[in-house]
Every structure is written in C-alpha cells, then in structure tokens.
C-alpha positions as CSV (number, residue, x, y, z in Angstrom):
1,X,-94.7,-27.3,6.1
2,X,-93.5,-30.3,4.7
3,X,-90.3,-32.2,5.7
4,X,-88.2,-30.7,3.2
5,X,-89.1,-27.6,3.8
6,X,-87.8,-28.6,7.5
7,X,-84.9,-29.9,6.2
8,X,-84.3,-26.5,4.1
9,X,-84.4,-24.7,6.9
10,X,-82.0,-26.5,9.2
11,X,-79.9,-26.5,6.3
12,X,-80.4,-22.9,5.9
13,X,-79.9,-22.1,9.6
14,X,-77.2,-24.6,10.0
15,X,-74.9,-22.9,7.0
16,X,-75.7,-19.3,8.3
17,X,-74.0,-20.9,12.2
18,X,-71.8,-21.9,10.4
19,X,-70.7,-18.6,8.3
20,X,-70.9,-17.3,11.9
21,X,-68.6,-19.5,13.4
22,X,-66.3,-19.3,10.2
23,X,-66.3,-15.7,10.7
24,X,-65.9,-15.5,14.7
25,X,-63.2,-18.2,13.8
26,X,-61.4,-15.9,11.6
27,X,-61.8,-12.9,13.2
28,X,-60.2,-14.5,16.6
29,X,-57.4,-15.9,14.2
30,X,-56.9,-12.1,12.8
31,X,-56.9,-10.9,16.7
32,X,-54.2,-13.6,17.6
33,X,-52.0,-13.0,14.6
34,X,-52.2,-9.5,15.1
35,X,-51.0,-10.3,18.8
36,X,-48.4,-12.5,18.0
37,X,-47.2,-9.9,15.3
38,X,-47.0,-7.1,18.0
39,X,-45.8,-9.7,20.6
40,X,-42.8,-10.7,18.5
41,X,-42.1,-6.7,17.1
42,X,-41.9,-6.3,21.4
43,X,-39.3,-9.4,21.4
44,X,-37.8,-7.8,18.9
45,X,-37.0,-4.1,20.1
46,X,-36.4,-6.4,23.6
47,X,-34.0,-8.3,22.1
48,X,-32.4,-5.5,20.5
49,X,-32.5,-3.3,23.5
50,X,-30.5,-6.2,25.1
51,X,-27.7,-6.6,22.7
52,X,-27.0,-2.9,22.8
53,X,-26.8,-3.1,26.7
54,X,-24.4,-6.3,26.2
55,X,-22.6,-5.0,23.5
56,X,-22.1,-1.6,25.1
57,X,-20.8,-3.4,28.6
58,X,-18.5,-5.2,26.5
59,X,-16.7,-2.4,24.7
60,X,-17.0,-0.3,28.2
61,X,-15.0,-3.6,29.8
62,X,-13.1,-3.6,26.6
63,X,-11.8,-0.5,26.8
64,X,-11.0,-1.2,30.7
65,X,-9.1,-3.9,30.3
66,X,-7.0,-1.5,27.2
67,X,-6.6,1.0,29.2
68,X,-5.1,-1.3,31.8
69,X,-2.9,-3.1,29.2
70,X,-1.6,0.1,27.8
71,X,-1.1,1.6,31.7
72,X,1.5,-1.6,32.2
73,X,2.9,-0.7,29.2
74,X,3.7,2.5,30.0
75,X,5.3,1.6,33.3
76,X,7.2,-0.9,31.8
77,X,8.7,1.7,29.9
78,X,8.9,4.3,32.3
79,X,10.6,1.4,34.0
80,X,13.0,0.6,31.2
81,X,13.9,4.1,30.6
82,X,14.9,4.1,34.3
83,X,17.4,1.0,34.1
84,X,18.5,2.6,30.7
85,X,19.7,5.4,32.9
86,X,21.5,4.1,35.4
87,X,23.0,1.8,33.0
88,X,24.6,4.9,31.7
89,X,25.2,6.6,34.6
90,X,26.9,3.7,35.1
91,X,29.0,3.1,32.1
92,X,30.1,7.1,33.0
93,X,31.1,6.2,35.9
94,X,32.9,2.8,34.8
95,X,35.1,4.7,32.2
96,X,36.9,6.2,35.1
97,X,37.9,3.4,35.9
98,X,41.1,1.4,35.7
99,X,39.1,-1.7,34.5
100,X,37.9,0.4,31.9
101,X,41.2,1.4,30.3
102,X,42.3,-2.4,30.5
103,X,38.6,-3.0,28.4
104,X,39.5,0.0,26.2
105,X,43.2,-1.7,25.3
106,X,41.6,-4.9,24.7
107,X,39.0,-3.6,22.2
108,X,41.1,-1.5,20.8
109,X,43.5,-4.7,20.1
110,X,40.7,-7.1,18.7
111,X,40.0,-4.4,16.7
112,X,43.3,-3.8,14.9
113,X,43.9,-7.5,14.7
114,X,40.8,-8.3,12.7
115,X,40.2,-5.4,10.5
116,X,44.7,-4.8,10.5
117,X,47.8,-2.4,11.8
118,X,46.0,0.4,9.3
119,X,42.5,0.1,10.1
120,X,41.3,3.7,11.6
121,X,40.7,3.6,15.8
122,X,37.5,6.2,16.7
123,X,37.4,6.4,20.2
124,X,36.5,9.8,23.1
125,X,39.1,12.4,23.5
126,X,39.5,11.6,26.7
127,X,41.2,8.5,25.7
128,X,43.7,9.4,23.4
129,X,46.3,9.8,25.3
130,X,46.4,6.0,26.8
131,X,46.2,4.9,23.5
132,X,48.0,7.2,21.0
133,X,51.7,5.6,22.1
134,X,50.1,2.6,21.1
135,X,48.2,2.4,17.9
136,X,49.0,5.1,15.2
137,X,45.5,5.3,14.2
138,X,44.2,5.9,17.0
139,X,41.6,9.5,16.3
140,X,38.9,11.4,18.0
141,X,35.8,9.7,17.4
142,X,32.8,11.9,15.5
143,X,29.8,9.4,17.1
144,X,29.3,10.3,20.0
145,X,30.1,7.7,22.6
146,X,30.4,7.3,26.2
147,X,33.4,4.5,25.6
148,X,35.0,2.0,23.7
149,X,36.1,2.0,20.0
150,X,34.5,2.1,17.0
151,X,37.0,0.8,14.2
152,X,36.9,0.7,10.2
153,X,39.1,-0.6,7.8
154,X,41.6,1.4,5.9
155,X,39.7,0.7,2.7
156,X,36.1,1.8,4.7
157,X,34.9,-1.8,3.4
158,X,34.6,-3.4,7.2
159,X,33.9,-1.4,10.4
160,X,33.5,-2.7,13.9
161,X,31.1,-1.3,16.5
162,X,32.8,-1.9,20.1
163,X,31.1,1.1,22.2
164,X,30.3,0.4,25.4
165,X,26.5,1.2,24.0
166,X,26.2,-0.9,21.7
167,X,28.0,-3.5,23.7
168,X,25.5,-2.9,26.4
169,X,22.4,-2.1,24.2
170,X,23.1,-6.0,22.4
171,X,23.5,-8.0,26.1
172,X,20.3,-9.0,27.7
173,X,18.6,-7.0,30.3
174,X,19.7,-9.6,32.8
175,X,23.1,-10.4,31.5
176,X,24.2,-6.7,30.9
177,X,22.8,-5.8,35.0
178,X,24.9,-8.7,35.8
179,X,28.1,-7.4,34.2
180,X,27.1,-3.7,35.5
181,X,27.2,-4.9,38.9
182,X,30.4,-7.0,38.6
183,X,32.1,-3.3,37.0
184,X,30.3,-0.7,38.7
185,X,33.2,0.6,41.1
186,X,32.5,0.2,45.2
C-alpha cells in the first residue's frame, strides 16, 4: 500500500465523516427549526389566548363602567322629572296667588304695548274676569297653560309666549328655584 493509496483513503474516510457530520448537522438544524416552528405556533395561540382574555375584560369593564354612566343618567332624570314637578305644583299653587294676578296684569300689559291695543290676549278661564274690564281682547286661551298670557298680533304676524311654562322652562335650573322660592306662598 503505497502513500497515495493512504492518502485516498483518509481522503475517502475523511469526506464520508464528513457527509456524516453534514447530515447530523442538518438533521439537528431540521429538529430545531421544527421546534422553533412549533415553539412560536404555541406563542402564537398564547398570545392569542391572551388578547381575547384582555380584550374580553375590557369590554366586560366597558360595559360596567356604561352601565354605570347610563344608571346616573337615569337618576339625573328621574331627578329632573322630580324638580319639574314641583316646579309645577308650584306654579299651581302660585296662580292663586295675589302676586300672581299682579304678574298676570303686568304680562298682559307688556304684551299689549308691544304687539298694540288690538293684538289678541290668550290666557286660563279662570282669569278672565280680572282682566276682561281691562283689555277688550282679552279670550280663553286654546294651549293649554297653567298661567300667564300668550299674545299675537291682530294681523297673526308677531305672537308672544308669556306662560308661566315657558317663562319657567327658559330660566336656569338655579335661577327659576330661586324665583320659585321667593313666590311659593308660606
């Protein structure tokens, strides 16, 4: 056996070690691959798993905090509906008053002045007879009202709004409790 024939065979044996480690290399690269590719499909589903949690602790919080929004709305309502009331009860009350019928004459006045001596005076049948002596045009009001006037011109062009509701209803809350309180008989 001759030195190339030595050197053949290392050469032989040295490229089949190394097909071998090529192979064991690539086959371990395939295994780790493999594991990262199921690793990171586990991250994945993990990750997803998580933002459904999250997201569904976020709409349930959501919907808390909604629900609590919407419950203070309601009482504030309810609680406007209540002042509302007694603002009217109120106003009932305060046309039975004599500081009503001065109001009444006073509205009733502004209103003839500005729209004139013709225009046509709406107001309750209950307060005709203060006013009929008068103002001539003085008539049972249609709208229903609790008080006040409601006025229009003789040619229907101009009208004025003076019932106590709308008064009321176009004061702030604050200003028209104020007023109720200075009015509201003892």
């Amino acid at each position: 056996m001759g030195l190339e024939q030595i050197v053949s065979d290392i050469q032989r044996e040295g490229e089949s070690k190394l097909k071998e480690i090529s192979e064991e290399t690539k086959k371990k690269v395939n295994e780790i691959l493999s594991k990262a590719d199921s690793d990171s499909v586990e991250i994945i589903n993990s990750a997803k798993e998580e933002a459904s949690r999250r997201s569904e602790n976020i709409i349930s919080i959501g919907k808390a905090e909604t629900e609590s929004v919407v419950e203070g709305m309601r009482r504030d309502a309810e609680n406007n509906i209540l002042k509302q009331t007694k603002s009217l009860i109120e106003l009932k009350n305060f046309v039975r008053t004599e500081d009503y019928k001065r109001l009444l004459l006073k509205l009733v006045d502004s209103a003839s002045q500005i729209l004139g001596k013709d225009a046509k005076l709406y107001v309750n049948k209950s307060d005709l007879p203060a006013l009929s002596s008068r103002h001539e045009n003085v008539r049972k009001s249609e709208k229903e009202m609790i008080g006040g006037v409601y006025a229009e011109s003789k040619d229907g062009k101009m009208s004025i709004d003076d019932s106590l509701e709308t008064i009321f209803s176009s004061l702030d809350g604050e200003i028209s409790s104020r007023i109720l309180k200075k009015i509201r008989p003892k």
